[in-house]
PAMAR-147523 format. One record per residue (C-alpha): x, z, y; residue in one letter; residue number from 1. Coordinates in nm, 4 decimals. Example, Ala and Ser with C-alpha at 12.3 -4.5 7.8 and 13.67 -1.06 7.14 Angstrom:
((1.2300,0.7800,-0.4500),A,1),
((1.3670,0.7140,-0.1060),S,2),
This chain:
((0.0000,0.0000,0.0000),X,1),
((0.2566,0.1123,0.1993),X,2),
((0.4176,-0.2542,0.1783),X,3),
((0.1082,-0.4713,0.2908),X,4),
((0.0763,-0.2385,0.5859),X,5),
((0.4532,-0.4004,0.6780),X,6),
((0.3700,-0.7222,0.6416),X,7),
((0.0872,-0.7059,0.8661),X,8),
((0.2451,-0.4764,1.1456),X,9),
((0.5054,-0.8105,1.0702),X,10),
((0.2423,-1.0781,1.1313),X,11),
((0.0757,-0.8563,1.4263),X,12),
((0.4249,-0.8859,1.5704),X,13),
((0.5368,-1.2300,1.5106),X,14),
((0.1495,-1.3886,1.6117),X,15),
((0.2316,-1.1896,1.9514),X,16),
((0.5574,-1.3290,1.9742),X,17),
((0.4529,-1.6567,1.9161),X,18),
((0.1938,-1.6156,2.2129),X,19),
((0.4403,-1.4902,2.4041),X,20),
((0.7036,-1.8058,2.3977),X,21),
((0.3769,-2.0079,2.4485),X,22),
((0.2611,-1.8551,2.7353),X,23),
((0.6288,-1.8511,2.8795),X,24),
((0.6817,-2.2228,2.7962),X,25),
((0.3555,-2.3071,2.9690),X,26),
((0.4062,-2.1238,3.2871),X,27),
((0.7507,-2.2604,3.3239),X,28),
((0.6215,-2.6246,3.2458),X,29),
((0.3640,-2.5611,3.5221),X,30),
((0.6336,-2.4819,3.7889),X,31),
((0.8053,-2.7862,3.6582),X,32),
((0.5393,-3.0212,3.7614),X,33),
((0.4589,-3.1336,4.0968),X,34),
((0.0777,-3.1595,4.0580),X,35),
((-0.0708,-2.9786,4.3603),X,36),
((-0.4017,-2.9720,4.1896),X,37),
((-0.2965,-2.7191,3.9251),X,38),
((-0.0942,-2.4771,4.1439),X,39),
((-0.4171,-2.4191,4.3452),X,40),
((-0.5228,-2.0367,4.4237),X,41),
((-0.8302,-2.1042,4.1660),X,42),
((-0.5440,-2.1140,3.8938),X,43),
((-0.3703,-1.8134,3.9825),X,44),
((-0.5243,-1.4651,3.8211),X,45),
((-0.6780,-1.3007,4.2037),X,46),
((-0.7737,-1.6753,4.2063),X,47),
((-0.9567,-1.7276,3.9141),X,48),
((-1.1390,-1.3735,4.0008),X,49),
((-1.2483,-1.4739,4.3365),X,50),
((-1.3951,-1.8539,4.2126),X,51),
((-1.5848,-1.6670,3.8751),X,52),
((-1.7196,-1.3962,4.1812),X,53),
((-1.8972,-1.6717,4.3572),X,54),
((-2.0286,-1.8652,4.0359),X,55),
((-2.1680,-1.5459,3.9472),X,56),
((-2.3021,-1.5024,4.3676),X,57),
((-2.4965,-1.8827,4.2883),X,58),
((-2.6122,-1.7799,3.9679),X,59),
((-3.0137,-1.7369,4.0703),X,60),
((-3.0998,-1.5874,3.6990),X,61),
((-2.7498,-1.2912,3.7353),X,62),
((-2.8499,-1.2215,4.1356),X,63),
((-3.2241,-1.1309,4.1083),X,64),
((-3.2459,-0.7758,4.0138),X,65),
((-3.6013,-0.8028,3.8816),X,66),
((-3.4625,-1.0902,3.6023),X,67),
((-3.1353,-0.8394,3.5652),X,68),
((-3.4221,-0.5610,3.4929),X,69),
((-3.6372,-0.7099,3.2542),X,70),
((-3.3446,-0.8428,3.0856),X,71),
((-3.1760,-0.5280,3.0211),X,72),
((-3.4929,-0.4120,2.9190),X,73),
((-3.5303,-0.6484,2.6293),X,74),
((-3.1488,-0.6440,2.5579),X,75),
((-3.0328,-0.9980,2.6515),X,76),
((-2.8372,-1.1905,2.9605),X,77),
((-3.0247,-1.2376,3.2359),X,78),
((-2.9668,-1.6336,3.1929),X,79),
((-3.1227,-1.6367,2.8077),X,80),
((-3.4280,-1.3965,2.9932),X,81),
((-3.4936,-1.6474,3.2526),X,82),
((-3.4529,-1.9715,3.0216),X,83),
((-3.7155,-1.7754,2.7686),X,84),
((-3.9567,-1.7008,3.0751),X,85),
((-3.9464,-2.0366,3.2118),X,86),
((-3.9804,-2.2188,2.8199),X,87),
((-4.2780,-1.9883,2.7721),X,88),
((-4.4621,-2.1867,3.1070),X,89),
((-4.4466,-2.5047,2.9827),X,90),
((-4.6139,-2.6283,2.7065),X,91),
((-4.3885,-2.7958,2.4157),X,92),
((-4.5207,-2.9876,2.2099),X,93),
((-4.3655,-3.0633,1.8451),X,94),
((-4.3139,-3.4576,1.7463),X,95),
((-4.4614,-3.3431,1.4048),X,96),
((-4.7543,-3.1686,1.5014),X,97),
((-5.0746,-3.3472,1.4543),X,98),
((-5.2866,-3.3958,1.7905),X,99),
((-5.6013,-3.1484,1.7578),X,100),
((-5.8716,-3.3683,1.8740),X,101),
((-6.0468,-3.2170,2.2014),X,102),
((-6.4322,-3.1394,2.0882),X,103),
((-6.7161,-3.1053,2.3245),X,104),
((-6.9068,-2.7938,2.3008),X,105),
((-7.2710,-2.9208,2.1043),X,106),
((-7.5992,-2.8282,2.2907),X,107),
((-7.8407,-2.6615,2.0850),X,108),
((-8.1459,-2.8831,2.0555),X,109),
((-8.4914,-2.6765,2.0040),X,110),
């Protein structure tokens, strides 16, 4: 037992290593180039904070607290909430479904 609990503190360490020279090779790539376009603030950590802040500002279905309520309330995300409240207003129809004819109500004739 004691041996497989080596090998995996040994593949713990050498996956992190391997992440490591990967994420070290990439960021010195990306100084390397001379795109402008991909050393923009929105890249940078404080950057990529700030831009997902103001997605989450536009979102309509994460701003509005009564959709945040009721969505806590039934345990879900605010966006799968809203999506459920608005499919529930329209009427879908399934392709297989056969059309129920519309009947008129019958007058009783004494």
């Amino acid at each position: 037992v004691a041996h497989l609990l080596s090998l995996s503190d040994d593949w713990e360490m050498q996956a992190r290593k391997k992440l490591d020279n990967s994420r070290r090779k990439a960021r010195f790539e990306l100084e390397l180039v001379d795109l402008d376009e991909l050393k923009e603030k929105r890249y940078s950590h404080q950057g990529h904070k700030v831009f997902m802040q103001q997605l989450q500002k536009m979102n309509k279905s994460a701003s509005d607290p009564n959709i945040r309520r009721a969505a806590r309330k039934e345990k879900t995300a605010p966006e799968t909430f809203h999506l459920k409240k608005l499919s529930r207003k329209i009427k879908i129809y399934d392709i297989y479904e056969k059309p129920v004819p519309a009947t008129s109500p019958k007058s009783k004739v004494d």
